[in-house]
C-alpha positions as CSV (number, residue, x, y, z in Angstrom):
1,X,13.3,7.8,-7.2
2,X,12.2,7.2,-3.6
3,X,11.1,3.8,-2.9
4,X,8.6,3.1,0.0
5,X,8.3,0.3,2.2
6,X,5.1,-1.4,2.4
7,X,3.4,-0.7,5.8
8,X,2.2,-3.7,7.8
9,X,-0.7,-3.8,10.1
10,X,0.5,-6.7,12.4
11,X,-1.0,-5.9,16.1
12,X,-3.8,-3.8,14.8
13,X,-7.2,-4.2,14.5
14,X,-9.7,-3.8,11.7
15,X,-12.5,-2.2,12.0
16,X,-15.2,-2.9,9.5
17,X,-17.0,0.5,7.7
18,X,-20.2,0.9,7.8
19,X,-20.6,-0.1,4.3
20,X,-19.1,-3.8,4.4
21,X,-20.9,-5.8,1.8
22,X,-20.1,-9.2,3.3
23,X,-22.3,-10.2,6.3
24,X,-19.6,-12.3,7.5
25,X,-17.7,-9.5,8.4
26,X,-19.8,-6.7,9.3
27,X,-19.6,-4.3,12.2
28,X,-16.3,-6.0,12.8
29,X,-13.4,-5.9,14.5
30,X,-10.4,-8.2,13.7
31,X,-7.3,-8.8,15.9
32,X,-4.5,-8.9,12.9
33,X,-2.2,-11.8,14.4
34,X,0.1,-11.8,11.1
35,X,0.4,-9.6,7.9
36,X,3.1,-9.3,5.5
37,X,3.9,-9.7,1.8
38,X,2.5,-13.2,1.7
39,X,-1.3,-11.8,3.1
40,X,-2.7,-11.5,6.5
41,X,-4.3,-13.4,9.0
42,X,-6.5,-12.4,12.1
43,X,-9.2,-13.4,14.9
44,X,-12.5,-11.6,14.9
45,X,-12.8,-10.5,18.2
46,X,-16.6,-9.2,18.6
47,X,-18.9,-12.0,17.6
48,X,-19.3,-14.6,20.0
49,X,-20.5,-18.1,18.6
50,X,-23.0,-19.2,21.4
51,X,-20.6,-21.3,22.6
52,X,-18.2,-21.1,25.7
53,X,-15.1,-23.1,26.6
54,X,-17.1,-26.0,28.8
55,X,-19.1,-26.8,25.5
56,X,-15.7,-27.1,23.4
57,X,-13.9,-28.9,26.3
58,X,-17.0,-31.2,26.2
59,X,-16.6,-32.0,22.7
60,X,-12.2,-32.1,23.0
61,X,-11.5,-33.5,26.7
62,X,-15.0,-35.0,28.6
63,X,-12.6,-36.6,30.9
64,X,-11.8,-33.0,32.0
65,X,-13.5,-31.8,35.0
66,X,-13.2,-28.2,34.2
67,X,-13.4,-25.0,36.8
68,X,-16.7,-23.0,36.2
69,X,-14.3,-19.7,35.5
70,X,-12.8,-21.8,32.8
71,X,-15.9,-23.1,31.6
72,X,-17.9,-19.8,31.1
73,X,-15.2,-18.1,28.8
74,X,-17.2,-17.4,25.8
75,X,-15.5,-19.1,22.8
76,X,-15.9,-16.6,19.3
77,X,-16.3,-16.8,16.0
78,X,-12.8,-16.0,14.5
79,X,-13.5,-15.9,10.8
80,X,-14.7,-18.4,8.4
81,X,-11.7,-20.4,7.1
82,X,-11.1,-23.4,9.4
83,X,-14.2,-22.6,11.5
84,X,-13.9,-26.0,13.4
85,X,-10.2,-25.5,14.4
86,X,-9.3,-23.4,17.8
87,X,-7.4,-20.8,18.4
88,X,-6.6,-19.7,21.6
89,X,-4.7,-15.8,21.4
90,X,-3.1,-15.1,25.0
91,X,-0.5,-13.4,26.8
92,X,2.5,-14.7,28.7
93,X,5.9,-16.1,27.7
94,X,4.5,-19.2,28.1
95,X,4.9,-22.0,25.1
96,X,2.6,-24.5,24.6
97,X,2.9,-27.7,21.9
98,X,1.8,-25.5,18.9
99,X,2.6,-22.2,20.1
100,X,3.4,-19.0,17.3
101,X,5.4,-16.4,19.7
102,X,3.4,-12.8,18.1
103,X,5.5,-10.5,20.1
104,X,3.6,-9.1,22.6
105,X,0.7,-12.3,21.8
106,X,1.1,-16.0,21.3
107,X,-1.0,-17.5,19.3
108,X,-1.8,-21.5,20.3
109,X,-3.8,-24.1,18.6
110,X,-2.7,-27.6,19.9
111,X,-5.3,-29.3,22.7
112,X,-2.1,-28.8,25.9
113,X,-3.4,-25.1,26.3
114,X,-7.0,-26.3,26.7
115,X,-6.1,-28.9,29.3
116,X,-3.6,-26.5,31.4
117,X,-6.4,-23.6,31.3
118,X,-8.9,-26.5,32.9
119,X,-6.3,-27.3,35.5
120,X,-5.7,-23.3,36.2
121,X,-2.2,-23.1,34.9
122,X,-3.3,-21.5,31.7
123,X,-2.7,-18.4,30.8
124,X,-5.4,-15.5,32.7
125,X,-5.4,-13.3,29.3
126,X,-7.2,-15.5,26.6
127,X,-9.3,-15.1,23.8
128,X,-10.7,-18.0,22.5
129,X,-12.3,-19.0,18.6
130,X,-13.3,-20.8,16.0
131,X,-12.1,-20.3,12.8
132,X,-9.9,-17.4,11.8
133,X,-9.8,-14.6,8.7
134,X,-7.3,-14.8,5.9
135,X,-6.3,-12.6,3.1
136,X,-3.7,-13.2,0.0
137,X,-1.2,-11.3,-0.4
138,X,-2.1,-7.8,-1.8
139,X,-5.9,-8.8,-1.2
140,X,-5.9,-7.1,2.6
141,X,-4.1,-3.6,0.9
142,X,-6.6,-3.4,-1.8
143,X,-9.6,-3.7,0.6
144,X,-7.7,-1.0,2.7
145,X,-7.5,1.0,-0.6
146,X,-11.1,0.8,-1.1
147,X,-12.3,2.0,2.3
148,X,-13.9,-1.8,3.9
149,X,-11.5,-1.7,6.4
150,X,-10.2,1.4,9.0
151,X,-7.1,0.3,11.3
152,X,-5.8,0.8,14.6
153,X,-3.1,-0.2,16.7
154,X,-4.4,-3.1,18.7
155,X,-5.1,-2.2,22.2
156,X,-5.1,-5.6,24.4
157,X,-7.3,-3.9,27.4
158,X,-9.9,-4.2,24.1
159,X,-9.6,-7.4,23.1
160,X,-9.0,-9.1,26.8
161,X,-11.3,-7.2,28.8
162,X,-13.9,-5.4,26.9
163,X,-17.8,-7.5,26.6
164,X,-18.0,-8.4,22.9
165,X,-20.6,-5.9,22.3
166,X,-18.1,-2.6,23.8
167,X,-15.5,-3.9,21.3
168,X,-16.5,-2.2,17.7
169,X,-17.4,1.3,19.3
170,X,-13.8,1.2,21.6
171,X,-12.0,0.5,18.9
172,X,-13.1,3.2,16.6
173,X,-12.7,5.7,19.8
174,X,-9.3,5.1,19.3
175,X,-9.5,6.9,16.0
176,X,-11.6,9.6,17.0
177,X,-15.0,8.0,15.2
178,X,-18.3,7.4,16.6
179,X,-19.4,4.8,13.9
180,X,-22.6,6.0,14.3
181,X,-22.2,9.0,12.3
182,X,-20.7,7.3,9.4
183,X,-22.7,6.1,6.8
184,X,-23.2,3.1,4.4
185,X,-23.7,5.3,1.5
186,X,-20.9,5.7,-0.7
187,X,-20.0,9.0,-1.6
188,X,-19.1,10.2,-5.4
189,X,-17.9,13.7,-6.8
């Protein structure tokens, strides 16, 4: 008997089907930072919140006297658990106080990132949010199993670069899909 190992999606995005249920998540696209037996966790990368970084650094550091480039970075909504935390996603071998080394990505929540970024000696690829998405472990493969979710290998030029509003339809390119010409009806035989 042939035993499989379990294939995880860490680096990939998800890209919510047509037929999400959940209003918090759909027309999606989540940056999976972590996923292994123990569940998954990720950013979503496509919905900004309204706020950008000069608001949060208002709130954090209003000693700061922050560079408008800094200031205008739009600040997303990452997911619903935690949704006052931060997270800042960026690239660069850089470590900062709480810094979780990704690979390819670091992954930063302490307040040192926020005040290096305001100085300029931040990282220049950032994405910024509020809040992050969280699965249990076997919950994210059974919402695969049942269609919610298509994935992709991440591609960063996506998630650093792209407007919010490019992100869903590049990321289904990837696979081939125009999203568009899916449906929301379930199909039975």
């Amino acid at each position: 008997m042939t035993q499989t190992l379990p294939s995880y999606l860490k680096h990939h995005f998800l890209i919510a089907m047509p037929h999400m249920e959940d209003p918090r998540f759909a027309h999606t696209v989540i940056y999976l930072c972590e996923h292994n037996e123990d569940g998954a966790m990720g950013l979503v990368i496509n919905q900004p919140s309204g706020l950008n970084l000069g608001d949060v650094l208002e709130q954090t550091a209003p000693e700061l006297s922050v560079p408008r480039a800094v200031s205008d970075r739009v600040v997303f909504n990452g997911g619903p658990v935690q949704s006052e935390r931060g997270f800042v996603l960026h690239r660069g071998p850089q470590q900062w106080e709480s810094s979780l080394d990704l690979g390819p990505l670091q992954l930063t929540t302490s307040r040192d990132i926020l005040l290096d970024m305001s100085s300029g000696s931040g990282p220049e690829d950032i994405f910024v949010a509020l809040g992050y998405t969280g699965w249990e472990a076997g919950q994210l493969e059974q919402e695969l199993a049942d269609n919610v979710w298509l994935s992709c290998p991440a591609d960063y030029q996506i998630l650093f670069e792209l407007a919010a509003e490019q992100r869903l339809d590049a990321a289904a390119r990837q696979l081939g899909i125009d999203l568009s010409l899916l449906t929301s009806q379930a199909g039975h035989a």
